[in-house]
C-alpha atoms as one frame of an Amber mdcrd trajectory, in Angstrom:
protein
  23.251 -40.491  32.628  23.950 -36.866  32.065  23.009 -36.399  27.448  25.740
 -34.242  26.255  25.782 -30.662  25.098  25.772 -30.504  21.457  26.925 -27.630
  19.271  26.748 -28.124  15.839  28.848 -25.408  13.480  25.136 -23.794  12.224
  24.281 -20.720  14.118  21.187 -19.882  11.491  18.982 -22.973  11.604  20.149
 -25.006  14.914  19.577 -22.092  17.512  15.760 -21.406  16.290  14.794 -24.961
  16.526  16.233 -25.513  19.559  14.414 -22.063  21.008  11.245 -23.419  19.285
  11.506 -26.832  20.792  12.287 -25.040  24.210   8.995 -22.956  23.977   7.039
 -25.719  22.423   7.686 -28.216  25.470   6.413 -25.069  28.198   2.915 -25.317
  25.723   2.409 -28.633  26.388   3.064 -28.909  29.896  -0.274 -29.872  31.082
  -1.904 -30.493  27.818  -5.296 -32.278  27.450  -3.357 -35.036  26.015  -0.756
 -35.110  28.839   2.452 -33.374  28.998   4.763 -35.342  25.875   7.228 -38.004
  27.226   9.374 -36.999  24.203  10.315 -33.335  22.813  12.909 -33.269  20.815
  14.476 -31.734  17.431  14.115 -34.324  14.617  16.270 -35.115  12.261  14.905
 -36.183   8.635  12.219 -34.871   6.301   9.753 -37.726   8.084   8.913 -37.777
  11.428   9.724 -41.306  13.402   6.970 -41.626  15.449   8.378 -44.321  17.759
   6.769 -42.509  21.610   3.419 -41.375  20.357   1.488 -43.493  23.049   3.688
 -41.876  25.991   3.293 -38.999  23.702   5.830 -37.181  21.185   6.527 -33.595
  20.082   8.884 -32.580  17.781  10.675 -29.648  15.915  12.486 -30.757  12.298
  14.516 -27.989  10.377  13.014 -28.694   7.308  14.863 -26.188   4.942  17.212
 -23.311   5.613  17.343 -20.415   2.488  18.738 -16.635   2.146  16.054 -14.426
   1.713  15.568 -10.348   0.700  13.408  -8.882   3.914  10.533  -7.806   1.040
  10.413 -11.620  -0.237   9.844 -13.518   2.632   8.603 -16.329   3.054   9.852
 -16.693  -0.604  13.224 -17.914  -0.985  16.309 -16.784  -3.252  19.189 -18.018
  -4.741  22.590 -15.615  -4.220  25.287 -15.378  -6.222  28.946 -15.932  -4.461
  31.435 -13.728  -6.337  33.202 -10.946  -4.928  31.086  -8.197  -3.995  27.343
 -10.628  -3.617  25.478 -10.447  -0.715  26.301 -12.742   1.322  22.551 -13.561
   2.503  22.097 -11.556   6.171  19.158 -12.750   6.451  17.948 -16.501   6.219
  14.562 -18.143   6.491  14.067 -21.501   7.968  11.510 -23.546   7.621  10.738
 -25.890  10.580   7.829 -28.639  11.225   6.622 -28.453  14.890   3.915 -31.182
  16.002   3.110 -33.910  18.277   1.571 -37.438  17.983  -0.547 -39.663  20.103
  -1.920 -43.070  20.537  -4.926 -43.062  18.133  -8.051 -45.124  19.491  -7.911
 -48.755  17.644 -10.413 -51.309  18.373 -10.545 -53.190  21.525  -9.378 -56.757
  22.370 -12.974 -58.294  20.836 -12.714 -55.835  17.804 -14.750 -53.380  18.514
 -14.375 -50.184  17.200 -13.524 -46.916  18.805 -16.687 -45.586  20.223 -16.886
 -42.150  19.121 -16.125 -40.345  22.363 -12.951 -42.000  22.196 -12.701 -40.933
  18.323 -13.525 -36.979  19.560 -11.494 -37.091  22.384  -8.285 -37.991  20.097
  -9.727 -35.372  17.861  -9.452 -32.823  21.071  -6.185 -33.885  22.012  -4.635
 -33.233  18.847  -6.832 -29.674  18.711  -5.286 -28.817  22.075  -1.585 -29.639
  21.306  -2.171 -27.712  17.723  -3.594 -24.636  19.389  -0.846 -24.531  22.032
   1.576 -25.211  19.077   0.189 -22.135  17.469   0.152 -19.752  19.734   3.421
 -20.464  20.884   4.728 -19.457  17.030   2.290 -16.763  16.500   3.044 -14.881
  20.318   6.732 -16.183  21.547   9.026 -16.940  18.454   8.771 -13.278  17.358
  10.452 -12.651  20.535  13.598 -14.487  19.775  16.827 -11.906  19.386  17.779
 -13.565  16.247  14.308 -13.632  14.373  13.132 -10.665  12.582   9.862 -12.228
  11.642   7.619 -15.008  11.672   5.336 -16.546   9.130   3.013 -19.819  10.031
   1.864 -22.017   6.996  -0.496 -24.840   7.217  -1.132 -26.843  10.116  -1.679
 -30.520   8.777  -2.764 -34.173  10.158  -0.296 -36.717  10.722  -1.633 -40.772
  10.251  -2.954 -42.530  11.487  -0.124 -44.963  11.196   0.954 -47.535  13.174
  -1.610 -46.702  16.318  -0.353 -43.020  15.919  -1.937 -39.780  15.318  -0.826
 -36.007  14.968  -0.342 -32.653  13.767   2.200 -30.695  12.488   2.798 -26.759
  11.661   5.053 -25.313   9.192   6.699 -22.002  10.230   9.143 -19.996   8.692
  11.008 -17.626  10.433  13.559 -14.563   9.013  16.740 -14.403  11.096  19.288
 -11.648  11.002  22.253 -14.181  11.067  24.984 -13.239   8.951  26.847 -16.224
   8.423  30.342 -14.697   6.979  30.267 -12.315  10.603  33.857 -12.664  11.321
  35.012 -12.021   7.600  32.586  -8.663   7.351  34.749  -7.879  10.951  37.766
  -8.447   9.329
């Protein structure tokens, strides 16, 4: 069954995470981990990690802002009476990770041995570092971003026999949201 094309009405936020999701799955093609069964944009400020043993990677929009070019990453509020900027440029703030099966003890109770511990550990490394460079060399590249800023990378669980990492990025875009009114 064919999914079907969605638009939403948000050309600021949507269009980067989608991009970013995009890129993100060509990183992990191959990945020590395997490539992720699941790569999707997320909705929520939490993360359901419901695939992690087939393996999941995800992009969440986790805020959307105006911003002044000098201020970024810093947001800003804007006034909307007659003659206010209308905020050309917005930040968002998206999560990108992935999460995998973490070791658990076996069927007599043993505990991970600790190359199954490290090799988690370098699965998670790998899909991080791919992550990473995928914000820090391709998103720049995007016609609608005018720059990029990458905040803390951070550990997910373990929860529920899941493990994982996730980045915070912000990126400037040169959206102007009231385009058709500043035409008019």
């Amino acid at each position: 069954m064919t999914e079907p094309v969605i638009e939403p009405q948000d050309d600021v936020a949507w269009p980067v995470a989608v991009k970013l999701r995009e890129l993100i799955g060509g990183a992990l093609d191959g990945a020590l981990g395997g490539t992720p069964a699941v790569v999707a944009v997320v909705p929520g400020r939490d993360v359901a990690i419901d695939s992690c043993c087939e393996g999941q990677a995800w992009v969440r929009i986790v805020r959307t802002y105006p911003v002044l070019p000098e201020e970024f990453p810093g947001g800003r509020g804007t006034p909307l009476d007659e003659g206010a900027d209308p905020g050309a440029f917005w930040a968002v703030e998206l999560g990108a990770g992935t999460a995998r099966c973490a070791p658990s003890p076996d069927d007599a109770g043993n505990p991970p041995t600790g190359a199954q511990l490290e090799r988690s550990a370098a699965e998670l490394a790998d899909d991080a570092g791919r992550i990473r460079r995928t914000v820090l060399c391709e998103l720049k590249d995007l016609g609608q971003v005018e720059s990029v800023w990458i905040g803390e990378q951070s550990s997910v669980g373990p929860s529920g026999g899941c493990v994982g990492q996730e980045v915070l990025v912000a990126v400037m875009t040169n959206v102007c949201v009231c385009e058709e009114e500043a035409d008019a």
